[in-house]
C-alpha positions as CSV (number, residue, x, y, z in Angstrom):
1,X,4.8,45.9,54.3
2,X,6.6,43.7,57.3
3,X,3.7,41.0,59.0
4,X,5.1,40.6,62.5
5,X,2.3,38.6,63.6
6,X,-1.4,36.8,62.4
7,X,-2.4,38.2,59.1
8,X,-5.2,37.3,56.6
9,X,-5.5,38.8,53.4
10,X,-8.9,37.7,51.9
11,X,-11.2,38.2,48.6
12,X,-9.3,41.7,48.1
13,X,-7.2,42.6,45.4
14,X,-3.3,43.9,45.9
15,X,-1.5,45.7,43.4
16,X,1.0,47.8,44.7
17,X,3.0,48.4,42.1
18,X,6.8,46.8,42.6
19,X,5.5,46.2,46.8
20,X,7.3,44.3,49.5
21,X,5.3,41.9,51.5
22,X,7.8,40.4,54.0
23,X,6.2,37.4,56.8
24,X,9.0,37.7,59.6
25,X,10.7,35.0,61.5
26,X,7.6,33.6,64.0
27,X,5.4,35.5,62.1
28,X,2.2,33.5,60.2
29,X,-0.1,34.6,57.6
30,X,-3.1,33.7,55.5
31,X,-3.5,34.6,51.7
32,X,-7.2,33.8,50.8
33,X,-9.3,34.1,47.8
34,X,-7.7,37.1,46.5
35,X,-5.4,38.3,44.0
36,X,-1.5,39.5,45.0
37,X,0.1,41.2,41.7
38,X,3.5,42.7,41.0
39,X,4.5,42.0,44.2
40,X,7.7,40.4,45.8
41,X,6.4,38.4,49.0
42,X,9.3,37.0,51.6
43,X,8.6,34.8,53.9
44,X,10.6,33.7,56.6
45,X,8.0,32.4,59.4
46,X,4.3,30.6,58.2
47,X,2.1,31.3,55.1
48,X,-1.0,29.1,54.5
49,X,-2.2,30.0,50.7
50,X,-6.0,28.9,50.5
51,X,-9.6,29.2,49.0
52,X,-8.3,30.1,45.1
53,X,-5.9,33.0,46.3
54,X,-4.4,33.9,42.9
55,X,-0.7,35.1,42.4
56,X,-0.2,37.1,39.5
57,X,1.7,39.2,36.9
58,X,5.3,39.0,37.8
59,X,5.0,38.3,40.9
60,X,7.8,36.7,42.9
61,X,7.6,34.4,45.9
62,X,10.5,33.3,48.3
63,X,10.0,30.7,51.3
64,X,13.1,31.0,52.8
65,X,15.1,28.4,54.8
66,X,13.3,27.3,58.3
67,X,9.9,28.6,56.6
68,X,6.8,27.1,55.3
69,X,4.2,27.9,52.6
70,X,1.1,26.2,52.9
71,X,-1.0,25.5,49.9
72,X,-4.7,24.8,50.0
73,X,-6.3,25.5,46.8
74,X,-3.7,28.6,46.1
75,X,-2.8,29.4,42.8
76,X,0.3,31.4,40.8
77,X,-2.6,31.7,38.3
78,X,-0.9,34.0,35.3
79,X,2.4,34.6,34.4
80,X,5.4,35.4,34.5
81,X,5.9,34.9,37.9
82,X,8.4,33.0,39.9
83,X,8.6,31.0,43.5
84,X,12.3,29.9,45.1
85,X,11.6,27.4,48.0
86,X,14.4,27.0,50.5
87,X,12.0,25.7,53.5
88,X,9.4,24.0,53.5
89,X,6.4,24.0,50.7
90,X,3.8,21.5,51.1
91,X,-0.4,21.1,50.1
92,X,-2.0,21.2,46.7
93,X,-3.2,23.8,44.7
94,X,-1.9,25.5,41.4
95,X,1.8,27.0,40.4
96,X,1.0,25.4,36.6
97,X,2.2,29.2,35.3
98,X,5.0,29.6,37.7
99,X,8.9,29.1,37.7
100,X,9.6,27.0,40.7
101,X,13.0,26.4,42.0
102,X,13.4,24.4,44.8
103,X,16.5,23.9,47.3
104,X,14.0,22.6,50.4
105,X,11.5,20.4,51.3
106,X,8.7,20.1,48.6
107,X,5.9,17.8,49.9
108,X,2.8,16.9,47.7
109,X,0.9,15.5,51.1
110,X,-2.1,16.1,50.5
111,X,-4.5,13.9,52.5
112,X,-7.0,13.6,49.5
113,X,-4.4,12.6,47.1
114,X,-5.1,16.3,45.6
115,X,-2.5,17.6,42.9
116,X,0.1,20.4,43.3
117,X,0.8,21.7,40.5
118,X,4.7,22.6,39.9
119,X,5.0,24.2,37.0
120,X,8.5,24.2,35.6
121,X,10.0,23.2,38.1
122,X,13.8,23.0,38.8
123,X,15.5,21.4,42.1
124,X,18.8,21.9,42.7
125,X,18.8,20.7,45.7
126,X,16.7,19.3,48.7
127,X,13.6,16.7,48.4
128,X,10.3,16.3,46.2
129,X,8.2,13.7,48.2
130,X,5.2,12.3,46.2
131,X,3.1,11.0,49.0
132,X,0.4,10.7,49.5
133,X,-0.3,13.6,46.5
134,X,0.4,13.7,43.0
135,X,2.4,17.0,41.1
136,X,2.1,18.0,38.1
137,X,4.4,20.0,35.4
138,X,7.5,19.8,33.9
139,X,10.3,18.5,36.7
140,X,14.0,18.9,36.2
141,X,15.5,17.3,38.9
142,X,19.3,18.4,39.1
143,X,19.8,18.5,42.5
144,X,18.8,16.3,46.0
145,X,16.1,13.6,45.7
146,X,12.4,12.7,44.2
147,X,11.1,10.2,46.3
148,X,7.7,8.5,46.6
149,X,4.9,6.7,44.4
150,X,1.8,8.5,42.6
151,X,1.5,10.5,39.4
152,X,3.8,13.0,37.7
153,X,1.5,14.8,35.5
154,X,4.2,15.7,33.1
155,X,7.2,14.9,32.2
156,X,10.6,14.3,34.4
157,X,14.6,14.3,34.0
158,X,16.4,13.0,36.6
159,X,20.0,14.0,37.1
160,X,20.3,13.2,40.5
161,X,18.5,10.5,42.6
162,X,15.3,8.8,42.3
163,X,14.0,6.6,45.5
164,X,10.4,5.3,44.5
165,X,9.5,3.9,47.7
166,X,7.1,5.5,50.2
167,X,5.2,3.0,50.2
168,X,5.7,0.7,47.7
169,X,3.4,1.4,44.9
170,X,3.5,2.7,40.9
171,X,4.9,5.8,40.4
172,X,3.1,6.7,37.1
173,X,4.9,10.0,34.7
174,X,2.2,10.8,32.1
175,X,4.9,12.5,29.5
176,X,8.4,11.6,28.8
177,X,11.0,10.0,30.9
178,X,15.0,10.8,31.3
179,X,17.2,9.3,33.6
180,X,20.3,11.2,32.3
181,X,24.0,9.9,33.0
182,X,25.6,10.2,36.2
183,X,22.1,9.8,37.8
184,X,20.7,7.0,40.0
185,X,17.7,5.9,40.3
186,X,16.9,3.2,43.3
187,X,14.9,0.4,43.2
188,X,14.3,-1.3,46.5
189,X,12.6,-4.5,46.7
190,X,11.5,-6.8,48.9
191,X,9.7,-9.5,47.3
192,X,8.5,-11.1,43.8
193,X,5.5,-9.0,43.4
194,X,5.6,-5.5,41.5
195,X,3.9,-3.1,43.5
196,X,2.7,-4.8,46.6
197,X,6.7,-5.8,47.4
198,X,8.5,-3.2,45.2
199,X,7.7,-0.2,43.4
200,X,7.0,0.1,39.4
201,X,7.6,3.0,37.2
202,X,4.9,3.6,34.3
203,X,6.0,6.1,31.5
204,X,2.8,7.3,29.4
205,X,5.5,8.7,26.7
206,X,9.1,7.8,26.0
207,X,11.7,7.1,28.4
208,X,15.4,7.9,27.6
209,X,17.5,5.7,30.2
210,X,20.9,6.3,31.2
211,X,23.1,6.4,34.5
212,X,22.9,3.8,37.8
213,X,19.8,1.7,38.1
214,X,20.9,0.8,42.1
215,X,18.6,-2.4,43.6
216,X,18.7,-2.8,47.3
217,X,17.0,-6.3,48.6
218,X,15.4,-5.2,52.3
219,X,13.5,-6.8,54.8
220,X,15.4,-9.9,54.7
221,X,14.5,-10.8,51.1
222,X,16.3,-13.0,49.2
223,X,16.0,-13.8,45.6
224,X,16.4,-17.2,43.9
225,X,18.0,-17.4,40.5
226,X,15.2,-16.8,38.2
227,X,12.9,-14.4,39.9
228,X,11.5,-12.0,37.7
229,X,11.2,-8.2,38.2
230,X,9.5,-5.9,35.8
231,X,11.4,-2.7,36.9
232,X,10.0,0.0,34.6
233,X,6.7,0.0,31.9
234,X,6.7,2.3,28.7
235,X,5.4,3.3,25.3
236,X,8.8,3.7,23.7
237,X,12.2,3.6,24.9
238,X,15.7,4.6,24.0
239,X,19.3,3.7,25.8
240,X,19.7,1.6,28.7
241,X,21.0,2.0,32.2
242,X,24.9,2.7,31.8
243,X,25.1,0.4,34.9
244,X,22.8,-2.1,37.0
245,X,24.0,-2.4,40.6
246,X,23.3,-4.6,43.5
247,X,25.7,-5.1,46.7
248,X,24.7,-9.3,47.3
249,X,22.9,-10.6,43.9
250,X,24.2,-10.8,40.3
251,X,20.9,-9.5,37.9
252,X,20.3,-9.6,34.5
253,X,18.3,-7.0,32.5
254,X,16.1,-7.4,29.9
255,X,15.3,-4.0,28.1
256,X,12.1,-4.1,25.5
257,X,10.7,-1.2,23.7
258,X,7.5,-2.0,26.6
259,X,9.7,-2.5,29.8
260,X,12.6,-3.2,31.9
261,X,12.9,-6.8,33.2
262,X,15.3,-7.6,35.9
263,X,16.0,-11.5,36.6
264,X,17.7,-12.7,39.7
265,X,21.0,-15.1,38.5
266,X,23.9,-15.4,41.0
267,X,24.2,-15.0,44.4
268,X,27.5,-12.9,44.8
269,X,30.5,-13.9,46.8
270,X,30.8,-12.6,50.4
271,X,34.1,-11.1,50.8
272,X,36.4,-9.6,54.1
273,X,39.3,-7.7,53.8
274,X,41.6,-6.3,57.2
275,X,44.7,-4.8,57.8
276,X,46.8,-6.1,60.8
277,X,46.9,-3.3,62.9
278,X,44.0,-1.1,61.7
279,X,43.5,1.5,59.1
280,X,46.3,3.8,60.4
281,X,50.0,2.5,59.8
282,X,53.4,4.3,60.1
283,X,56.0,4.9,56.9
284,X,58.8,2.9,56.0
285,X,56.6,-0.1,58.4
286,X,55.1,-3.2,56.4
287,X,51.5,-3.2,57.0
288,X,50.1,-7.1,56.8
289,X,46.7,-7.5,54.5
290,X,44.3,-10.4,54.9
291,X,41.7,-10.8,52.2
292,X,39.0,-14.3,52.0
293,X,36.2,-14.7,50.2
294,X,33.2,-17.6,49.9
295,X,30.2,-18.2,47.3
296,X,27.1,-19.1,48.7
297,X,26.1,-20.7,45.4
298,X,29.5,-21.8,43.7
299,X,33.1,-21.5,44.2
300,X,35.1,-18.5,44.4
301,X,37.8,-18.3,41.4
302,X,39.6,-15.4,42.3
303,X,40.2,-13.4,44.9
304,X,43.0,-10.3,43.7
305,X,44.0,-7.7,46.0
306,X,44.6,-3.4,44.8
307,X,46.3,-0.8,46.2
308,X,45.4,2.4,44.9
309,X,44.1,0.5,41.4
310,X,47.6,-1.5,40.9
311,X,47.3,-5.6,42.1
312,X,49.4,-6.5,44.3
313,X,48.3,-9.9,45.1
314,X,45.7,-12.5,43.8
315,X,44.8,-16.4,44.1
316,X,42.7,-18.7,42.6
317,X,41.3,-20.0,45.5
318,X,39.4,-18.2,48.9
319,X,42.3,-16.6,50.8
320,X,45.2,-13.8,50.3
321,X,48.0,-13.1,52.9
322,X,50.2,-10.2,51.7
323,X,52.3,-6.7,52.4
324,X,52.5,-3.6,51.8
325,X,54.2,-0.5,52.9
326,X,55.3,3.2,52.3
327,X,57.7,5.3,52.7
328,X,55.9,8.8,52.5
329,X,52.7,9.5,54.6
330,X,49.5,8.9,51.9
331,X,46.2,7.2,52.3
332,X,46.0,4.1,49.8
333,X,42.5,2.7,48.7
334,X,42.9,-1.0,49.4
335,X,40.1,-3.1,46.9
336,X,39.5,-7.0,47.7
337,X,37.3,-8.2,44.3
338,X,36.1,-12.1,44.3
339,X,34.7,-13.6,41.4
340,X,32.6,-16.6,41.4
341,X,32.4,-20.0,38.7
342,X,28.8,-17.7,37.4
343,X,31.0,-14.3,36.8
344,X,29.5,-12.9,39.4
345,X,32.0,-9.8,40.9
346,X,31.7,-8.7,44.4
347,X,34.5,-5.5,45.9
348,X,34.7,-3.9,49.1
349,X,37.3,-1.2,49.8
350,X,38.8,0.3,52.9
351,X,41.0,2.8,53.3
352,X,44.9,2.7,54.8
353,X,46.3,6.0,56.2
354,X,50.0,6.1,56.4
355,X,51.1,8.8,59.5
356,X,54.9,10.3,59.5
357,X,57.2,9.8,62.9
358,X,56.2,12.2,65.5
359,X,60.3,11.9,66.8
360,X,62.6,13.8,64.7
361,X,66.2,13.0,64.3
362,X,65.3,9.1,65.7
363,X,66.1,6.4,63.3
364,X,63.2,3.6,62.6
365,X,64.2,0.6,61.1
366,X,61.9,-0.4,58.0
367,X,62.6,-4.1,57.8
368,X,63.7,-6.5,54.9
369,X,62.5,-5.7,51.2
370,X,63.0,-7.9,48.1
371,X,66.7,-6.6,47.9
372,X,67.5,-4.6,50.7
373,X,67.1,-3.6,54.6
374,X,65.0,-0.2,55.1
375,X,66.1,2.3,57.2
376,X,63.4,5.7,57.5
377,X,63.7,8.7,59.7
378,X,62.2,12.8,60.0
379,X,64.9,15.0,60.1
380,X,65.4,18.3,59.5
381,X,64.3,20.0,57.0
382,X,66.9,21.0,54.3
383,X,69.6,19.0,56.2
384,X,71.3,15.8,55.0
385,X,72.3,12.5,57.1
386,X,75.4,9.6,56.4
387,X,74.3,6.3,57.5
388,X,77.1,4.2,59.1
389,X,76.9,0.8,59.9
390,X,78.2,-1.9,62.4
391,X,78.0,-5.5,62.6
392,X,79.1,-5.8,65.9
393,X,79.0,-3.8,69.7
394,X,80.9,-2.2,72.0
395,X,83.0,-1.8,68.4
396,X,83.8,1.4,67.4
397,X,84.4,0.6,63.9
398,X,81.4,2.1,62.3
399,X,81.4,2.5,58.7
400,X,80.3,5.4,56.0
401,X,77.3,3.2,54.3
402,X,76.3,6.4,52.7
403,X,73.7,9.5,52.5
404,X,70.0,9.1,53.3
405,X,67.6,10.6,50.5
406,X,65.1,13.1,51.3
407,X,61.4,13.1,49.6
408,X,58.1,14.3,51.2
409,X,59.1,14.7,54.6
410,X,60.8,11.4,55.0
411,X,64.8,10.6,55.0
412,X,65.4,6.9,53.6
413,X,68.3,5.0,53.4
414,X,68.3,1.2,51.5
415,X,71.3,-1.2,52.4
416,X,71.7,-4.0,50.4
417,X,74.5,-5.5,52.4
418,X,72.1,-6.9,55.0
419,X,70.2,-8.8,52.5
420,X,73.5,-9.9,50.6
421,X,75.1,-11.0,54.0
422,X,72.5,-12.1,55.8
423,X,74.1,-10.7,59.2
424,X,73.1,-8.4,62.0
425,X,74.3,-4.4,61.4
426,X,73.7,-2.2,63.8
427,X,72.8,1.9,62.6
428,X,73.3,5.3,63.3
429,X,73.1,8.2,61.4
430,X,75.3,11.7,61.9
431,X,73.7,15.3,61.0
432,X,75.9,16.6,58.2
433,X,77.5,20.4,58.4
């Protein structure tokens, strides 16, 4: 059956056996206080689900992307049956028997602070949003984001990202807890007191903790060393955040068998890092780097400078003024990481691009290295070049320095005679037979 405009199905039973209900695109419909079995419903326009409508023996339900269910007292009452959202599912109402899989928008917004019931529940992608309602069942959240704070009736894994925050409140699970590794869960805060200025986690059962507990200071909040935060509440606990991260504030964390307390310690050092010229440089051309650092509490002491994970520079004091260059086209990740008299560790990156010559056959000079003068060019490919020098003009007494090597795209030629001599030399290079 194809609904191609306003539809109500009410206080009737439908059982056509292995039926097709499909709710087009801009079509809207209204399940109520019925029962739908053995059927496969497709929605693609607007489906309000209301007054105890009851979903049942394999049934299976799919709000597809752009589309939303509705539920307002609904229910996928027995089993087996099975919903996959891809739009928009919001309301209350009861899916405790039903396989959920979400990659959309699931909203528990209830007005009323009324439950929606989940079931098992799997995301893989999208967003869960606790507010204002509660859910309940068993979530598995591999994908996309939970965010919000009210009750979990059951128990959650979080393999993705957690953002208790709209509005700041307690986010209560009544079962077990798991944030798994590789997962983040965000904290943000924005003053002393838990709940009122940052949200609080309450686990009835055990949590298992693992992965990236991220804190964000907002709203202009600053901590001062020795500001408490109790972060999480539980009966039991095992593990412990594989990491505890915070872009301007050193924190330590107290793990009980009861709770998580974080306390403020260290301001972190503020550091800058630029490259003369911008994030896009040419090969063979020494880029400049310029790296400082300051500690708003403390002294900064030491400031080291990375290219692609290797130092190339580092100080005990504030500042670095440096090089770097290279002779094939590459992007380099460029890390500047200060560390204060407290330990604390603060690293910002940016990236350096390094472009070929547009001109082919036209010699660039590199400049002077450690132990030799640089000489880079595009040629052509699977040709070779002689490099002959000069050290003065209108002489025509060039002479056969040797051949430029070839790698990535990029002809080079090193001459260690200008280093050595200290003298001008003038260049040219001739395309070999």
């Amino acid at each position: 059956m194809a609904v191609r405009s306003n539809l109500t199905l009410s206080g009737s039973s439908y059982t056509y056996g292995g039926g097709v209900i499909t709710i087009t695109n801009g079509a809207s419909a209204t399940f109520s206080g019925g029962t739908v079995e053995a059927q496969t419903i497709l929605n693609l326009g607007t489906n309000s689900v209301t007054g105890g409508m009851a979903f049942t023996g394999n049934t299976y339900y799919r709000n597809y992307a752009g589309a939303r269910t509705y539920f307002g007292g609904g229910s996928f009452s027995t089993g087996p049956t099975a919903l996959l959202n891809e739009g928009l599912l919001d309301g209350f109402g009861g899916l405790a028997l039903t396989t959920v899989t979400n990659r959309g928008i699931v909203l528990a917004n209830d007005s009323l602070s009324r439950n929606l019931a989940l079931g098992i529940y799997r995301q893989e992608s999208g967003l869960t949003d606790l507010n204002p309602g509660s859910v309940s069942g068993t979530l598995d959240i591999l994908g996309g984001v939970l965010s919000g704070t009210n009750i979990v009736a059951g128990s959650a894994r979080n393999g993705a990202t957690i953002i208790p925050s709209k509005p700041f409140g307690l986010l209560s699970v009544t079962g077990n807890f798991t944030n798994m590794a590789g997962a983040t869960y965000f904290l943000p805060i924005n003053g002393a007191r838990a709940i009122t200025n940052f949200p609080q986690t309450q686990i009835s059962g055990t949590s298992v903790l693992a992965g990236t507990l991220y804190v964000n200071f907002t709203n202009g909040f600053a901590p001062v060393p020795g500001n408490l935060f109790t972060a999480m509440v539980f009966t039991a606990r095992s593990g412990t955040f594989d990491s505890i991260v915070n872009d301007t504030y050193g924190l330590e964390a107290f793990y009980s068998a009861t709770n998580l307390i974080l306390r403020a310690q260290n301001l972190l050092p503020n550091v800058s890092l630029s490259v003369l010229g911008g994030s896009n440089q040419l090969v063979c051309q020494t880029f400049r780097i310029n790296a400082s650092a300051s500690d708003p509490d403390g002294v900064v002491t030491n400031l080291i400078v990375r290219l692609d994970g290797a130092p190339i520079a580092s100080s005990t004091g504030a500042a670095i003024k440096t090089i770097a260059d290279s002779d094939f086209p590459t992007t380099f990740t460029l890390v500047a990481q200060a560390t204060d008299d407290r330990s604390g560790v603060r690293t910002i990156t940016n990236l350096v691009t390094i472009f070929n010559y547009s001109l082919t056959n036209v010699l660039f000079l590199g400049g002077v290295r450690t132990n030799d003068f640089k000489l880079c060019m595009v040629g052509e490919a699977g040709r070779n070049y002689e490099v002959y020098g000069i050290t003065n003009l209108p002489s025509t007494n060039w002479v056969d320095l040797g051949t430029m090597t070839q790698a990535n795209g990029t002809w080079r030629y090193l001459d260690p005679a200008t280093i050595t001599n200290r003298s001008y030399r003038f260049y040219r290079t001739k395309l070999l037979p």
